[in-house]
C-alpha positions as CSV (number, residue, x, y, z in Angstrom):
1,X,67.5,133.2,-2.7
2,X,65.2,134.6,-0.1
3,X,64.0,133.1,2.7
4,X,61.1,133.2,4.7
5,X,60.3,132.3,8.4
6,X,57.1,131.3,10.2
7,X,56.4,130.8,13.3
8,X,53.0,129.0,14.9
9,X,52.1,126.9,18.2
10,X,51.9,123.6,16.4
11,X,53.9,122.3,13.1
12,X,50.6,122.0,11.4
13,X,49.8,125.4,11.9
14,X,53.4,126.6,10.8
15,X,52.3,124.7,7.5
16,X,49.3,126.0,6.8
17,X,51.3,129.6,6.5
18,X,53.8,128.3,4.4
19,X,51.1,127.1,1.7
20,X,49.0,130.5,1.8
21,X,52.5,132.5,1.4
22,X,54.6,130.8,-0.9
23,X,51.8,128.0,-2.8
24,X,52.4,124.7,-3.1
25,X,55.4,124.5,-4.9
26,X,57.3,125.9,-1.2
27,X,60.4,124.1,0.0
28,X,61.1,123.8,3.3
29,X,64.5,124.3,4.2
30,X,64.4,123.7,8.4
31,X,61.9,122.9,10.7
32,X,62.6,123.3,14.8
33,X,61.0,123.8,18.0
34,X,61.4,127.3,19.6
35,X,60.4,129.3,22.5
36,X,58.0,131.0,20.3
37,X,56.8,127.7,19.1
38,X,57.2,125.5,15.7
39,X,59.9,127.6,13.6
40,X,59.9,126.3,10.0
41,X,62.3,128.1,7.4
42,X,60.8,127.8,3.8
43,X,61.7,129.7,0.0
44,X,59.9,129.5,-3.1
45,X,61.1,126.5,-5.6
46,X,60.5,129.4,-8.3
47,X,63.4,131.8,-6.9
48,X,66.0,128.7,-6.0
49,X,65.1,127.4,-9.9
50,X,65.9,131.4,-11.1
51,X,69.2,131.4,-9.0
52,X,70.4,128.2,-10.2
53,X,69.9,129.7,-13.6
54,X,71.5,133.0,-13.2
55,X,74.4,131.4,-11.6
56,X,75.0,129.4,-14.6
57,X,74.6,131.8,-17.3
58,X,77.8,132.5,-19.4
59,X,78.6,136.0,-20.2
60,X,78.9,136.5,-24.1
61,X,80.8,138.7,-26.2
62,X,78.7,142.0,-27.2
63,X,80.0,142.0,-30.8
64,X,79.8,138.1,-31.8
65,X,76.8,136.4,-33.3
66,X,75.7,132.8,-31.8
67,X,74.3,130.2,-33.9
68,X,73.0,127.3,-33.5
69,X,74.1,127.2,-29.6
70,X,74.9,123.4,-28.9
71,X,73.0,122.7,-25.3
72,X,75.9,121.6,-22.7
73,X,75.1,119.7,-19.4
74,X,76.5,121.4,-16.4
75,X,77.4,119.1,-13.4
76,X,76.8,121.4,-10.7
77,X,73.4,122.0,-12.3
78,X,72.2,118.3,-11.7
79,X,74.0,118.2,-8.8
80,X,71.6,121.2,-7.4
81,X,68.2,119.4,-9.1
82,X,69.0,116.3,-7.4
83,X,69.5,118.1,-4.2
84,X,66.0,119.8,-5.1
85,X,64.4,116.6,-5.4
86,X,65.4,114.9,-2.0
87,X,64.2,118.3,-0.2
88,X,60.6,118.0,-2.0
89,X,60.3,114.3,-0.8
90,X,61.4,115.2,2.6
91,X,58.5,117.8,2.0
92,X,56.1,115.1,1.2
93,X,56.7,113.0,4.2
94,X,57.0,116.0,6.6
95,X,53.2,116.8,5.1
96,X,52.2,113.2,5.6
97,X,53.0,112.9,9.1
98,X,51.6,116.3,10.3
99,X,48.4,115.2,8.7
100,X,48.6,111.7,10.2
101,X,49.7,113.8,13.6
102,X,46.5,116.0,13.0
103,X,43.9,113.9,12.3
104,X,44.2,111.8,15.5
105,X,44.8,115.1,17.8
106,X,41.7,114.2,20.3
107,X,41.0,110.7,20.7
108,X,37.5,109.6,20.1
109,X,36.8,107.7,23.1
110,X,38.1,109.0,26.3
111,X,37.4,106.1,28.5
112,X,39.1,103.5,26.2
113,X,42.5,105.5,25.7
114,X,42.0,106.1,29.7
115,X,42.0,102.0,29.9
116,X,44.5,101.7,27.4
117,X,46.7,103.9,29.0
118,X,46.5,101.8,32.2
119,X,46.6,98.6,30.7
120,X,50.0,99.9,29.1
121,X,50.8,100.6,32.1
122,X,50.5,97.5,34.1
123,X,52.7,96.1,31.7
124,X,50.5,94.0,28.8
125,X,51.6,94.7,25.4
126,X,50.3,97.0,23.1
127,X,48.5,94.2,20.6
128,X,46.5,92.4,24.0
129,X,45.4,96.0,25.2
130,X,43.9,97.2,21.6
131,X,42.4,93.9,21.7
132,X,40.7,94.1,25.3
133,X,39.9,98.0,24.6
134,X,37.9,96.8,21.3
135,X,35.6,94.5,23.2
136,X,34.6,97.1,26.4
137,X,31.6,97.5,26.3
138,X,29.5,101.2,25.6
139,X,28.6,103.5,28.5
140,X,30.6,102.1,31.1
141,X,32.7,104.5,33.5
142,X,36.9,104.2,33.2
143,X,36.9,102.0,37.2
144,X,34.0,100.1,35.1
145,X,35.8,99.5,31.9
146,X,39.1,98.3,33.9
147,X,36.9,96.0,35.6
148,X,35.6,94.5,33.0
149,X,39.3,94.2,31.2
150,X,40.0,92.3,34.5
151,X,37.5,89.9,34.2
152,X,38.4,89.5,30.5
153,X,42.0,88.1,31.3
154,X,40.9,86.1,34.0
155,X,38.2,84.2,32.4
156,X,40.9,83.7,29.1
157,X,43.6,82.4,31.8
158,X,43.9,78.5,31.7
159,X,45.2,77.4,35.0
160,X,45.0,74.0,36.7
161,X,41.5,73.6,38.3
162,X,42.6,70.8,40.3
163,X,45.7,69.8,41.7
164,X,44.7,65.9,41.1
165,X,45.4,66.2,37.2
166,X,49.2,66.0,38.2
167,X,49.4,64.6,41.5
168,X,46.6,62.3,41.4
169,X,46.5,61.1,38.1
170,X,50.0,60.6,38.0
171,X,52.4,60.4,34.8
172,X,55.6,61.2,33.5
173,X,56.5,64.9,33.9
174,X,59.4,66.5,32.4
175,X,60.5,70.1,33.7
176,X,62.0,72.0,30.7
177,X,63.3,75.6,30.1
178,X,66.3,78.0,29.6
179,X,68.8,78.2,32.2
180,X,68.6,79.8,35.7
181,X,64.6,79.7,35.9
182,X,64.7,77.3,38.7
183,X,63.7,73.5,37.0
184,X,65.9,71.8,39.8
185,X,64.3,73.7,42.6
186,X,60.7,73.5,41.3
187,X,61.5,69.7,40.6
188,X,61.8,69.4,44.2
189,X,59.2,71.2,45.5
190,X,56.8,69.0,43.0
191,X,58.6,65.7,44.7
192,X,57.6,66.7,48.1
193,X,54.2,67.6,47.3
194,X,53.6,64.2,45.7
195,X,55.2,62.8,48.6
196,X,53.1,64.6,51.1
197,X,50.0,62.8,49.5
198,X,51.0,59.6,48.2
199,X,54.5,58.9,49.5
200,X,58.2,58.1,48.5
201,X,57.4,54.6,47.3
202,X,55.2,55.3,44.9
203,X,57.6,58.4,42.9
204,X,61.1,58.6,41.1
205,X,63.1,61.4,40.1
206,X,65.5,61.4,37.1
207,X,68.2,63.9,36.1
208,X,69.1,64.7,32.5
209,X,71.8,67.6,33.6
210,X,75.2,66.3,33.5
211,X,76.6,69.2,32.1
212,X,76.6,71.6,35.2
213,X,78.8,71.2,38.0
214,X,77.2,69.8,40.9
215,X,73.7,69.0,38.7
216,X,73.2,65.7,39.6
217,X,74.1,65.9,43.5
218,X,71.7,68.8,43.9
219,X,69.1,66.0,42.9
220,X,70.4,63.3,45.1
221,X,70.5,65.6,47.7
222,X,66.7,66.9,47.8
223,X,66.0,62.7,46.7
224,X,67.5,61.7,50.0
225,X,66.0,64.4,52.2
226,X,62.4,62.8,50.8
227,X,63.1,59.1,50.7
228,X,63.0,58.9,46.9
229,X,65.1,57.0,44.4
230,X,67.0,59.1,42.2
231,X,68.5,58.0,38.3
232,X,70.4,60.0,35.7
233,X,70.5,59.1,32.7
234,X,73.1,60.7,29.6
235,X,70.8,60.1,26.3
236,X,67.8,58.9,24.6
237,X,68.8,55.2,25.1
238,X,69.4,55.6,28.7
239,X,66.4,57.5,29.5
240,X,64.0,54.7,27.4
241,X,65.6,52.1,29.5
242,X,65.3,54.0,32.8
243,X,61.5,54.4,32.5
244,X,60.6,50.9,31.5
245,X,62.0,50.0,35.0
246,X,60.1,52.6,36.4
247,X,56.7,51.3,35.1
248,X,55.6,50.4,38.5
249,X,56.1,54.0,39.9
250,X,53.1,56.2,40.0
251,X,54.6,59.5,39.0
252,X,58.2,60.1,37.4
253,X,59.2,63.6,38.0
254,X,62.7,64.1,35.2
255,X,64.7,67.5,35.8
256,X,66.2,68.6,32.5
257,X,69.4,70.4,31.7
258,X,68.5,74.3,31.1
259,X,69.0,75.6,27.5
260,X,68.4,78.5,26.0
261,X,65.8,79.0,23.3
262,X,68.2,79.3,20.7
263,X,70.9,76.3,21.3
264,X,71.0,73.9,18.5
265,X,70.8,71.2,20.6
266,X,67.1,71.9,22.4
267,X,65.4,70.4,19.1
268,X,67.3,67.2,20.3
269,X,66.1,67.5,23.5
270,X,63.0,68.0,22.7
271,X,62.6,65.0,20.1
272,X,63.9,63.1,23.5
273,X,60.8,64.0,24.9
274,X,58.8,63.3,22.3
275,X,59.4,59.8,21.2
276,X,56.5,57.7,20.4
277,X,55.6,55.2,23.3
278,X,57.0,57.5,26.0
279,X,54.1,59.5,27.3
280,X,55.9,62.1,28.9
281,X,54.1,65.5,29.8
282,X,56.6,68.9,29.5
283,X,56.2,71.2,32.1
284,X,57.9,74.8,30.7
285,X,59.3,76.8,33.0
286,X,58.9,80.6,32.3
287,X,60.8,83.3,34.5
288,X,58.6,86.3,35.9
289,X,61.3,88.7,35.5
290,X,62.3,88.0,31.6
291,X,60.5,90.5,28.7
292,X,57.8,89.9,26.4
293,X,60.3,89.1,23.9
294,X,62.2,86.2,25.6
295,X,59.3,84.8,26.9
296,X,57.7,84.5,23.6
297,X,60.6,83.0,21.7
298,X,60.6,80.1,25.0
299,X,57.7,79.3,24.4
300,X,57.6,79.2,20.3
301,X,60.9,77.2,20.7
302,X,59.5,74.2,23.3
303,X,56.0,74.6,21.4
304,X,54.5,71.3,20.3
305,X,52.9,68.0,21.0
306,X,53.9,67.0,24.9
307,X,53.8,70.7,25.7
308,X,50.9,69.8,28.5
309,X,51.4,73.3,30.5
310,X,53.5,75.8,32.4
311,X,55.1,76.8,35.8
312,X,55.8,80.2,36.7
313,X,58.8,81.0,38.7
314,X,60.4,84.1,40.2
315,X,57.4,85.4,41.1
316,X,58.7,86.9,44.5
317,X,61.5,88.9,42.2
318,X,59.4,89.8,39.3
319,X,58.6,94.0,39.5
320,X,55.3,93.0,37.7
321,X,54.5,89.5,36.4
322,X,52.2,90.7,33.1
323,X,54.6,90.1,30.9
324,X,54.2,86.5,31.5
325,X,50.7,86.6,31.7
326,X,50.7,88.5,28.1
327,X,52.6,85.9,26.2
328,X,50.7,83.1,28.4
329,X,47.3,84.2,27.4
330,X,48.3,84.7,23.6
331,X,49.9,81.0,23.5
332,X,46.6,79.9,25.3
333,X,49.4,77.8,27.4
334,X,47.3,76.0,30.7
335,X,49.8,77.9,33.9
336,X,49.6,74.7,36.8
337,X,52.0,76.3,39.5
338,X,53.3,79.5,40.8
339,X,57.0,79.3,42.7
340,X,57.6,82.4,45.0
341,X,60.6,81.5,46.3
342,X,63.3,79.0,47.1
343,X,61.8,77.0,50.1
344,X,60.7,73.2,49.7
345,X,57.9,72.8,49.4
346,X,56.6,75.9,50.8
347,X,56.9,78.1,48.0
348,X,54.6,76.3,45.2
349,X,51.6,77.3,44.9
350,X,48.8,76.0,42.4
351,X,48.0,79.2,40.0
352,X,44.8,81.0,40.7
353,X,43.9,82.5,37.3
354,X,41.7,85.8,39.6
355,X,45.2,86.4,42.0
356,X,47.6,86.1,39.2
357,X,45.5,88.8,37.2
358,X,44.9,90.8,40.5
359,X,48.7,91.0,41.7
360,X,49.4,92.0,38.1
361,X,46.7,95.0,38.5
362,X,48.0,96.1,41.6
363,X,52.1,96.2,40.9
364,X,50.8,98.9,38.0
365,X,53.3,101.5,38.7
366,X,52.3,105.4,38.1
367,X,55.5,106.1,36.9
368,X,55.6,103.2,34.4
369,X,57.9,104.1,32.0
370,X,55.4,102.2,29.4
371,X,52.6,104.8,30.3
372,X,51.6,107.6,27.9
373,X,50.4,110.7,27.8
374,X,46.9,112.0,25.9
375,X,48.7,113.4,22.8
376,X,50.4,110.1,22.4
377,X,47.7,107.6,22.7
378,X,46.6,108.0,18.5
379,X,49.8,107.1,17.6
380,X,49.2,103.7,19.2
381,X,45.8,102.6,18.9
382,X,44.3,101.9,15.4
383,X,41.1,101.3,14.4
384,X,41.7,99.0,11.6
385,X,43.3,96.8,14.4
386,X,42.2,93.0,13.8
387,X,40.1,92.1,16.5
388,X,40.5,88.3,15.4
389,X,44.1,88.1,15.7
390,X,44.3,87.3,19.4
391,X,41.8,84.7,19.0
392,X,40.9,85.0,22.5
């Protein structure tokens, strides 16, 4: 069997020789980078088919006559045809993805894969940044067109306008979320701001947690520092009772136990929450620092009627804070509060949709590991991407 090498600067090239030497029937044995370039080792199907067959030919006596020769099936023979048949469809995808590679070698718009590529960057996943990309508009400069992104995300961001929607208006306000994203803490800070404008009187705190150590005294605690009553309740019965005698209090702030999206139990707590005749208004917690992934399987787990908003904690620890903002604007979920640290009730603020956007802009890092090079942009961005499937 003889074998052939080529040698180009790109694998496309490499291929191109292989066709105009050997025809389409080729078979490519190997295919490697090198100093030289794109090494690829290739014989004709004709010679391997010609080997096989001398290989397998039976000698046969000089003097005897052969009739009627009965056709025998040689195992090694299929053996070498199958293995022929896997290298030709390894052949065919290697084709199919140099062409893919080839046809998107310069991308069409330098602006938008420049935007892209800095959206990527900042941390927004690939499905928001084809969407925003899509929509900039023609013959604007690449600061222009990440402007205009910018203003994009911050006129889709719900946030709370005004603070008098919660605090004000009053209600029943249930803090919810996986563990460790600071419920109990934010809880607190909430209670304090109520009782900055209204005062103790008129606000009661309830805990649901009786399953960490120490739960239910952390509540006590910050209830005692503010003048407020305090009630815990175990289950559904409890909690029912607890509120009818709490009918006279303006706002009912209840601190769940933390679960994570995928205990069996958070449907039951939940349906809790839910009960008809018990207007109660979730509050989701959402940690900063988690990844696209988690944050979008919280929210699909707690989604549903009661679900009146979000809080975003961890701010102070997140590297960037777009992920949150990513899964936020996709849900369309309303953000009320931003928690920047642990102090009571210092570190609460009410979200502002233009700062949220802007800190996310500015912790872009240059060295994002989520940035890409030119070459690698086409094998991202699509054309046939549906520009409907954001809905923003």
């Amino acid at each position: 069997m003889k074998v052939n090498r080529f040698v180009a600067p790109t694998s496309r090239e490499a291929l191109i020789q292989v066709r105009e030497a050997l025809g389409d029937d080729a078979v490519i044995l190997s295919n490697r980078d090198t100093a030289e370039g794109v090494e690829i080792l290739a014989s004709s199907e004709n010679i391997l088919n010609s080997s096989i067959a001398v290989t397998n030919a039976k000698p046969s006596d000089s003097g005897s006559k052969v009739s009627n020769p009965t056709p025998q099936t040689n195992t090694s023979e299929l053996e070498l045809a199958k293995v022929m048949s896997e290298i030709r469809a390894m052949r065919g995808s290697l084709e199919a993805q140099l062409n893919a590679l080839g046809s998107h070698e310069q991308p069409k718009n330098p602006i938008k894969s420049a935007v892209f590529r800095e959206l990527l960057a900042i941390g927004f996943s690939s499905n928001l940044c084809r969407y925003l990309v899509k929509h900039i508009p023609q013959h604007l400069t690449e600061e222009q067109a990440l402007n205009w992104a910018k203003a994009a995300l911050i006129h889709n961001l719900k946030t709370l306008e005004d603070e008098n929607e919660v605090l004000g208006k009053g209600g029943i306000f249930a803090l919810v979320g996986p563990t460790g994203v600071g419920k109990t803490t934010t809880t607190a800070k909430l209670a304090a701001r109520f009782v900055l404008r209204h005062g103790a009187n008129k606000l009661a705190l309830i805990n649901t947690d009786s399953y960490r150590i120490g739960a239910p005294e952390q509540v006590r605690i910050y209830g005692k520092i503010l003048g407020v009553s305090v009630y815990s309740v175990r289950d559904e019965a409890d909690l029912k009772n607890t509120l009818e005698s709490l009918k006279d209090k303006h706002c009912v702030l209840i601190d769940t136990v933390g679960m994570s999206q995928r205990d069996l139990n958070i449907a039951e707590q939940i349906a809790m929450l839910s009960r008809e005749g018990q207007a109660i208004n979730r509050l989701l917690c959402l940690n900063t620092t988690s990844s696209i992934e988690t944050l979008n399987e919280v929210i699909e787990t707690h989604s549903g009627a009661g679900l009146t908003g979000c809080i975003l904690t961890k701010l102070d620890e997140a590297v960037n804070i777009s992920n949150a903002l990513d899964v936020v604007l996709r849900h369309k979920l309303k953000i009320f509060y931003t928690a920047v640290g642990q102090r009571v009730p210092e570190d609460l603020e009410l979200a502002d949709a233009k700062q949220l956007v802007e800190t996310a802009y500015l912790r872009r890092q240059s060295k994002s590991a989520s940035r890409l090079k030119d070459d690698e942009l086409a094998l991202i961005m699509d054309d046939n991407f549906d520009d409907d499937s954001l809905g923003l």
